[in-house]
N, C-alpha and C positions, 0 to 999 in steps of 0.2 A: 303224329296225329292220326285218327280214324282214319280209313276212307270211307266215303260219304257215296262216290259214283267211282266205280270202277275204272269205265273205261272214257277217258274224255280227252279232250283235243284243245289246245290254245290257240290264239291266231294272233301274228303282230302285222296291223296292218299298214302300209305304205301304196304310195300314187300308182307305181310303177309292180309292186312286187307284192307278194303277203308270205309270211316265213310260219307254217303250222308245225306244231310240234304234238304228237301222237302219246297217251300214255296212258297202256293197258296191262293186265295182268301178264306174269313173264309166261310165256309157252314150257319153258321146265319147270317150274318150279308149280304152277300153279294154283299157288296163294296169292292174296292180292295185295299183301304186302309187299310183294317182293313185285317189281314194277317195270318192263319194260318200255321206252322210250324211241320215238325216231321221227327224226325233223326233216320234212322235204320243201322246197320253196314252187311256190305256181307265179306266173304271171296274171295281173290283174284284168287282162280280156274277159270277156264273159261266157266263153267256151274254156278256160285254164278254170277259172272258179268254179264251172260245173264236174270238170274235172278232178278238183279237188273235193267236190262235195262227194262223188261219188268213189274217191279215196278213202272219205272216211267211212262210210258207210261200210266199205268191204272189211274193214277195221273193225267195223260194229262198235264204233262211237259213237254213245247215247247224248253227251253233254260237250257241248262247242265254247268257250269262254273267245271273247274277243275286245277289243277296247274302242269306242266312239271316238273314232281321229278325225274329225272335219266331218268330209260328208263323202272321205273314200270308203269307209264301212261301211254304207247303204247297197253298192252292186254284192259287197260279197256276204251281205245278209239275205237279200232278196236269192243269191243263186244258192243257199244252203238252206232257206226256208222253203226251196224246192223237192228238198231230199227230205224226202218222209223220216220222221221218228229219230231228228236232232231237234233235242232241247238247245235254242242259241240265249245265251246270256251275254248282253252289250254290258258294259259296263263305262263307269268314269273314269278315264286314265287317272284324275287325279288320286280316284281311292286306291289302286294297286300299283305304283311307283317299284319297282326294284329297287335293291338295295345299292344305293350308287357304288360308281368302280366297277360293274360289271353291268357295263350296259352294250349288249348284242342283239341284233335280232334273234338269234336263236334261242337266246338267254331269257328277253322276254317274252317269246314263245310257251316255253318252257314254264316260266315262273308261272304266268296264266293257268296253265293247263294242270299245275300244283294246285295254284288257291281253288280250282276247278275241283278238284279231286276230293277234295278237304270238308268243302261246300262252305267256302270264305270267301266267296263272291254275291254281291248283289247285281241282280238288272237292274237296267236300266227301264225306266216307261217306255214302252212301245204301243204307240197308238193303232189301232184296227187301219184298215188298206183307207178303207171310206171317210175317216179320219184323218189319215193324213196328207189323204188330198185336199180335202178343205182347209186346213195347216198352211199346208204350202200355199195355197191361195189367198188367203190371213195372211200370210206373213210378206207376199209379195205386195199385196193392195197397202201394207204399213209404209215400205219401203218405197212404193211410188207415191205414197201422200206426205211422205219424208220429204223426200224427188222433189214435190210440187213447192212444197214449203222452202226449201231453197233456194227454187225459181224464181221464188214473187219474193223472197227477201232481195235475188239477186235486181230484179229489175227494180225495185224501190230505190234501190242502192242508184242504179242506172238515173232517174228521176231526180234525187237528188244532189248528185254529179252535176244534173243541169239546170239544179235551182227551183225543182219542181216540187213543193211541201204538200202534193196532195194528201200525202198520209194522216197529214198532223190535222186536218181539217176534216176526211172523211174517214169514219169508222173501219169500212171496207172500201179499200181504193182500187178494188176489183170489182166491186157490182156494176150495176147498171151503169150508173150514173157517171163513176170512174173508169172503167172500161171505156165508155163513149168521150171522154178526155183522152184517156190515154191514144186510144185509134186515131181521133185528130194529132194531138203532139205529131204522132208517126206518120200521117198523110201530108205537114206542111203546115197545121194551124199553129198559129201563134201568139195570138190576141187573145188577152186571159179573158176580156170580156164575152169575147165570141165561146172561149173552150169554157165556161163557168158557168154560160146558158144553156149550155148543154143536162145540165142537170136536170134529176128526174125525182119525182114526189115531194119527202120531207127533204130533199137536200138544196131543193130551190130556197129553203130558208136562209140555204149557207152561200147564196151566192156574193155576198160582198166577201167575207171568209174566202174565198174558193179566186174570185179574183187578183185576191193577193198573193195565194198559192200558187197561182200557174204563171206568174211572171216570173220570168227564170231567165237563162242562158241554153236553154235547150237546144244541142244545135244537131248540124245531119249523123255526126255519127252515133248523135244518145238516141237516134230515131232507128238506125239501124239495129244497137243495141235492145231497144226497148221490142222493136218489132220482134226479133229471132227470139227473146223469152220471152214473150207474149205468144208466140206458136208452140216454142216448146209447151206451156204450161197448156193452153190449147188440148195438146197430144197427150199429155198428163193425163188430161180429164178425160179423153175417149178412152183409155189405155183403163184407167180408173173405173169409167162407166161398165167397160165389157170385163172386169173381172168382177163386180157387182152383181151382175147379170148371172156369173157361172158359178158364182158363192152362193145365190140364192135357190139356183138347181141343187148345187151338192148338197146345202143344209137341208135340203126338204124332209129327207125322213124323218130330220132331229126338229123338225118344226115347233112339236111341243116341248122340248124342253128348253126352245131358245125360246118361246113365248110366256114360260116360268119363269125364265131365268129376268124376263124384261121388268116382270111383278116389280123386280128388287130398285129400290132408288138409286140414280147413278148408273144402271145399267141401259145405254141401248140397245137397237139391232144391233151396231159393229160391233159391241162390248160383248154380247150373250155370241155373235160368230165366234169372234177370236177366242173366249173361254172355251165354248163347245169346241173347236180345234185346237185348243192347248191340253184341254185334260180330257176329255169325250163326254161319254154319256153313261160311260157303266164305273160306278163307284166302286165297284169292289176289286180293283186295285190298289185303292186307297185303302184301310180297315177304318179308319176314322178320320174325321176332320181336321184333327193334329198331324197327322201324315200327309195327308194333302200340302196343306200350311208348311210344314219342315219342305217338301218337297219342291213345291212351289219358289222358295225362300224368303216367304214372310214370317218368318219366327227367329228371333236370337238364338245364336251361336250356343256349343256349350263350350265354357271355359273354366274348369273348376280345379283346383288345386290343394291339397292340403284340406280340403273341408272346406274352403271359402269357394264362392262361387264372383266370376270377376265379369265385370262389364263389357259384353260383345251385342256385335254389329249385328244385322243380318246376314244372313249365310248367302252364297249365290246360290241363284234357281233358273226359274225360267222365267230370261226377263220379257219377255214379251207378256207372258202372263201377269208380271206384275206392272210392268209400265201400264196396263190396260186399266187394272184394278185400282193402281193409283188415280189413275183420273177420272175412276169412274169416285174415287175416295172425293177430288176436289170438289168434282159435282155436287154429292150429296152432301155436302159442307156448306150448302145454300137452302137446302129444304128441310121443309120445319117438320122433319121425322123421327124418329128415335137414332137413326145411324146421324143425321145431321145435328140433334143435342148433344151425342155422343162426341162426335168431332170438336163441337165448341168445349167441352167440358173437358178435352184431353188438351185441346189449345191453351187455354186457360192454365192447365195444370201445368204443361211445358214450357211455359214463358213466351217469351215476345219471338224468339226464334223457335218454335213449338211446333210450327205448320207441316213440315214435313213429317216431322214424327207422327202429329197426330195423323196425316194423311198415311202414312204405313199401316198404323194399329186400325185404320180404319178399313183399310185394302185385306187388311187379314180378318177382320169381322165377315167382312162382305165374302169371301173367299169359304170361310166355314158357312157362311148364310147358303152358298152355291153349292157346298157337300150336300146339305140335307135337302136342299131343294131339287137336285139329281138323285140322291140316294134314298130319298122316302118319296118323290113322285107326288109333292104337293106343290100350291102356290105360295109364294111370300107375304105374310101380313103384318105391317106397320103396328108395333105398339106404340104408334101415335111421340109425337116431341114433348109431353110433358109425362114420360115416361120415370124419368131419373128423379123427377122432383116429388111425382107422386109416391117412392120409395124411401123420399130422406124423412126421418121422424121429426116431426114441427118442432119439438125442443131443442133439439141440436140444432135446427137450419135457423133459429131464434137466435140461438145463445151467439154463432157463429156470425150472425148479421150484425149483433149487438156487440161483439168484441170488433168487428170490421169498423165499425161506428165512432164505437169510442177508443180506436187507434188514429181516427182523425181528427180529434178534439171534442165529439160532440158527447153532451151528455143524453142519454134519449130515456125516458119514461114510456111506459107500453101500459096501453088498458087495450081489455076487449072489445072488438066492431060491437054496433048494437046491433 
């Protein structure tokens, strides 16, 4: 095959070690067909990586290929993104697999630094510095609201161990009302009458309800129990609050386009952070909408054979970016907008187990609505929920009500309103 870059470098990387393998035009012959090679191994300290970078360098290697292993590829991209004038291409290990049977580090050192040469590699997305701090902050504030949600299933768990059905009675058995049950139960109260008048607003209506609920067997050690995840989640919430606080400093500069992004139905503030920290703000990484969406992994698979094309899944992506967009899909599945007609009409078309799917195809509507609302620098405007109807032609949507009719026995006659 051609070569594409003359002189480039592969890297395989591991916790401990990273094995490069060098491959430039040969010093005799000098044609660049003809290819000289050579593999040295660094230690992954952060003084051996600068080392290595400036290994390549003396080498005059323009193109770096490496593979996204966890998240030990980050020190030795950050100390090669030091050395001026290496182009690094991360890549998916799942796209450049070696040919099995010959699986070495040196080997796949090597391989890379071929597909490298060839120009048979893709990057991977690499988000701006400012980006992907706000990422990492997104992604941790998910992970303590995971955190949280496990806490209060564990302690409900705990309550019902001792006979405590607050849940089945209050909506949230963490508000006010429940919280101030809960802290008694843990101080020694015991009387459902006393812990039920504890209640606060509309829940005083639930106090016969509520005194059924709190007579239990709750004894000292569910008090124990209940207290220690009742602090942890406590710590949750401050832990929670102050990375709020440091998400809303980073996002500042992108202020305006997570204040676009909010136009879209289904979207909040966390929904327009976590998108702005999943994909940024400059679309021309993406060339189109479709790209974004493949990338993403809200679009099917391709699976085609012989001419036929066969029934696949969604590909993986990035699932944080879609877990968001799915729920931002359920939300608007409640509002009477064109995205939320949408969703009933894909429900409907899916059958009775329909919901997910349509919440996918909707996650990917909303996804391309996000291309062009970063990438042409306007706001979102609702073509309104009787969007799809004002498009079907009255004689069809006639004939189709009238055969729906008389599949149910009826016979119907139609004259004009006056």
């Amino acid at each position: 095959m051609e070569i594409v870059f003359s002189r480039v470098a592969g890297i395989d990387v591991h916790k401990r070690q990273v094995t490069v393998a060098v491959r430039v035009p040969s010093d005799q012959s000098g044609d660049d067909e003809v290819r000289a090679q050579r593999v040295r191994r660094f230690a992954t300290f952060y003084g051996a990586l600068l080392e290595m970078a400036s290994w390549l360098r003396a080498e005059q290697v323009t193109h770096v290929a490496m593979e996204a292993t966890g998240v030990y590829w980050r020190p030795v991209f950050h100390a090669l993104a030091e050395a001026e004038g290496l182009e690094i291409v991360l890549c998916n290990a799942h796209h450049v697999k070696n040919v099995p049977g010959r699986k070495t580090d040196a080997n796949d050192a090597v391989w890379l630094a071929q597909l490298c040469e060839v120009g048979l590699l893709r990057g991977s997305f690499i988000p701006p510095a400012e980006i992907a701090a706000v990422r990492e902050l997104t992604r941790y504030r998910r992970k303590l609201t995971e955190e949280r949600t496990r806490e209060t299933q564990r302690l409900h768990k705990v309550l019902e161990d001792g006979g405590i059905k607050l849940d089945s009675v209050a909506s949230d058995s963490l508000g006010v009302s429940g919280r101030a049950m809960i802290t008694a139960l843990i101080a020694g109260e015991r009387d459902p009458a006393v812990l039920a008048d504890l209640a606060r607003g509309v829940m005083r209506k639930k106090i016969p309800d509520l005194t059924m609920a709190l007579a239990g067997r709750f004894a000292a050690h569910h008090a124990l129990l209940a207290g220690l995840h009742l602090a942890h989640i406590d710590h949750l919430n401050e832990m929670i609050g102050a990375l709020e606080v440091r998400i809303d400093a980073a996002i500042a500069p992108f202020a305006r386009q997570r204040d676009r992004l909010m136009t879209v139905p289904g979207i909040g503030k966390r929904a327009a952070q976590t998108i702005i920290a999943e994909i940024g703000v400059d679309m021309s990484r993406f060339p189109t909408a479709d790209h974004l969406a493949s990338w993403a992994g809200l679009c099917p698979g391709n699976n085609e054979s012989a001419g036929k094309r066969k029934k696949t899944s969604t590909r993986n992506g990035n699932a944080q970016l879609c877990s968001v967009l799915v729920e931002a899909a359920w939300a608007v599945a409640r509002t009477q907008t064109r995205l939320g007609a949408r969703f009933r009409r894909l429900h409907r078309r899916f059958g009775k187990a329909g919901g997910k799917k349509a919440a996918v195809a909707i996650a990917h509507t909303i996804l391309v609505i996000v291309w062009h609302i970063l990438h042409d620098e306007v706001d979102y405007t609702d073509l309104g929920a009787d969007y799809y109807t004002q498009r079907d032609n009255p004689e069809v949507r006639k004939r189709r009500l009238l055969r729906q009719l008389e599949g149910l026995g009826y016979r119907v006659e139609i004259s004009p309103a006056a």
